[in-house]
Residue, then its C-alpha position, 0 to 999 in steps of 0.5 A: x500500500x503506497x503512502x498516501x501523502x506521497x501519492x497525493x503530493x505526486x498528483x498534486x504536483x501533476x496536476x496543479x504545476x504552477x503551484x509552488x509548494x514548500x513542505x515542512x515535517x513535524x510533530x503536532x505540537x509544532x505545525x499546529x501553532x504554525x498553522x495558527x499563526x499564519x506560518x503554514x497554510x495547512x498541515x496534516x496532524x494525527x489526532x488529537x488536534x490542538x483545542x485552537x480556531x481550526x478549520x478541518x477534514x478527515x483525509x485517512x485512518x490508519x491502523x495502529x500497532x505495537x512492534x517488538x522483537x520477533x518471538x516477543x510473547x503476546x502484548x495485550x497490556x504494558x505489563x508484557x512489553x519486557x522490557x518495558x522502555x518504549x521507542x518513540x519521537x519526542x513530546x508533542x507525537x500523538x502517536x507517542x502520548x497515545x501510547x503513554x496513555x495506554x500505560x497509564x491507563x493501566x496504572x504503569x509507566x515505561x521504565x524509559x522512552x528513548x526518542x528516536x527521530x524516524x521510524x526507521x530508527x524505531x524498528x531497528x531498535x525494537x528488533x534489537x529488542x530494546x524496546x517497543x514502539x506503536x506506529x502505523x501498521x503501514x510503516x512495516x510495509x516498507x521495513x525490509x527486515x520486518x520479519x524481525x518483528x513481532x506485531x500486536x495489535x491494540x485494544x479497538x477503542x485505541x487501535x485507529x488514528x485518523x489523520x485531519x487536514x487542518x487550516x485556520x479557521x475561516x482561511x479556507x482558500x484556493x490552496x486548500x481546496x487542492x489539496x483536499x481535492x487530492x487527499x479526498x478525490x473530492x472534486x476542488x471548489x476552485x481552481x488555485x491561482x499560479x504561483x501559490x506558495x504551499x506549505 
C-alpha cells in the first residue's frame, strides 16, 4: 500500500504545476501553532488536534500497532512489553502520548522512552529488542527486515488514528481546496491561482 501523502503530493504536483509548494515535517505540537499563526497554510496532524480556531477534514485512518522483537510473547497490556522502555519521537507525537496513555491507563509507566527521530530508527531498535514502539501498521510495509518483528495489535477503542487536514479557521482558500481535492478525490471548489506558495 503506497503512502498516501506521497501519492497525493505526486498528483498534486501533476496536476496543479504552477503551484509552488514548500513542505515542512513535524510533530503536532509544532505545525499546529504554525498553522495558527499564519506560518503554514495547512498541515496534516494525527489526532488529537490542538483545542485552537481550526478549520478541518478527515483525509485517512490508519491502523495502529505495537512492534517488538520477533518471538516477543503476546502484548495485550504494558505489563508484557519486557522490557518495558518504549521507542518513540519526542513530546508533542500523538502517536507517542497515545501510547503513554495506554500505560497509564493501566496504572504503569515505561521504565524509559528513548526518542528516536524516524521510524526507521524505531524498528531497528525494537528488533534489537530494546524496546517497543506503536506506529502505523503501514510503516512495516516498507521495513525490509520486518520479519524481525513481532506485531500486536491494540485494544479497538485505541487501535485507529485518523489523520485531519487542518487550516485556520475561516482561511479556507484556493490552496486548500487542492489539496483536499487530492487527499479526498473530492472534486476542488476552485481552481488555485499560479504561483501559490504551499506549505
Amino acid at each position: 500500500k503506497p503512502n498516501p501523502q506521497a501519492a497525493a503530493l505526486v498528483l498534486l504536483v501533476r496536476r496543479y504545476p504552477e503551484m509552488t509548494l514548500e513542505l515542512r515535517s513535524g510533530h503536532t505540537y509544532a505545525l499546529a501553532p504554525a498553522v495558527l499563526h499564519g506560518e503554514l497554510d495547512a498541515a496534516l496532524l494525527a489526532e488529537p488536534i490542538p483545542h485552537a480556531p481550526f478549520d478541518s477534514a478527515p483525509i485517512y485512518e490508519e491502523e495502529l500497532v505495537i512492534v517488538a522483537a520477533a518471538g516477543h510473547a503476546p502484548i495485550t497490556s504494558p505489563a508484557d512489553a519486557r522490557p518495558t522502555a518504549v521507542l518513540a519521537f519526542e513530546h508533542g507525537c500523538p502517536y507517542r502520548k497515545r501510547l503513554e496513555g495506554w500505560f497509564e491507563h493501566h496504572g504503569q509507566i515505561p521504565d524509559r522512552v528513548v526518542e528516536m527521530t524516524s521510524y526507521l530508527a524505531m524498528l531497528g531498535c525494537a528488533v534489537a529488542g530494546m524496546g517497543i514502539s506503536l506506529m502505523p501498521r503501514m510503516v512495516l510495509k516498507t521495513f525490509p527486515d520486518a520479519h524481525l518483528l513481532s506485531v500486536h495489535p491494540l485494544p479497538p477503542e485505541i487501535a485507529k488514528a485518523r489523520t485531519m487536514l487542518i487550516w485556520r479557521k475561516g482561511a479556507r482558500s484556493p490552496k486548500i481546496d487542492a489539496l483536499l481535492e487530492v487527499l479526498t478525490g473530492q472534486p476542488a471548489r476552485e481552481q488555485p491561482q499560479a504561483r501559490i506558495r504551499q506549505t
